[in-house]
C-alpha positions in Angstrom: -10.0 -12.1 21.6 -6.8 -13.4 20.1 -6.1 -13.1 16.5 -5.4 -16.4 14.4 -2.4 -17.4 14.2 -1.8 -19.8 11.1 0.4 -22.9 11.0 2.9 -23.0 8.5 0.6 -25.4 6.3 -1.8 -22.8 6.6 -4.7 -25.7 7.0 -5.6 -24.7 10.4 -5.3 -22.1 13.0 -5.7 -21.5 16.0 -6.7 -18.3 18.7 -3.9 -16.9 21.1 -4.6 -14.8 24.3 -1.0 -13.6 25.5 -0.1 -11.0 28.2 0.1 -7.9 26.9 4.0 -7.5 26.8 4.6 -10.3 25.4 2.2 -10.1 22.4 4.5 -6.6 21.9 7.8 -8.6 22.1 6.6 -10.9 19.2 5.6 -7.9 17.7 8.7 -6.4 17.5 10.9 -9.3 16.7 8.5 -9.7 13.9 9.4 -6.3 12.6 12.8 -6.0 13.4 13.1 -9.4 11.3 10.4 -8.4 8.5 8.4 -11.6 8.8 4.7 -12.3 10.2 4.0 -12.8 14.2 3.2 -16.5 13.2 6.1 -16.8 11.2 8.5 -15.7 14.6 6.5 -18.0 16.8 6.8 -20.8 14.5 10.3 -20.3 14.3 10.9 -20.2 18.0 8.5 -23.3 18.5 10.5 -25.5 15.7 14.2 -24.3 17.4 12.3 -25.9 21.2 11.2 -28.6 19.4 14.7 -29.4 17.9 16.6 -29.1 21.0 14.4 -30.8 23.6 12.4 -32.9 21.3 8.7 -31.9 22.5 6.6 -29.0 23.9 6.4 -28.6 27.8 3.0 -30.4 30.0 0.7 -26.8 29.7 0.1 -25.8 33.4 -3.4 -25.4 34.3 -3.9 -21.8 36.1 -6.0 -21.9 39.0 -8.4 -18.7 39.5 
């Protein structure tokens, strides 16, 4: 299972499942940068947001 990831209200949250590599990448950006894995995602999602204005459709995956 995912771990909870807290938005930056910290009302709600929410559980993740990323691949494996790229749950490590977060990881170390969040070290390198001495902030939380929530924090660095947040970060990247508000700098998406601010340049294209909304989040991508989310692609189903077919099994």
């Amino acid at each position: 299972m995912g771990r909870p990831v807290l938005y930056p209200e910290g009302r709600a949250q929410m559980n993740v499942i990323v691949p494996k590599n790229v749950k490590r990448g977060f990881e170390k950006i969040a070290r390198q940068r001495t902030r939380s894995v929530s924090q660095v995602i947040t970060i990247i999602l508000r700098s998406y947001l601010q340049e294209h204005g909304e989040l991508p459709e989310r692609e189903e995956v077919k099994a």
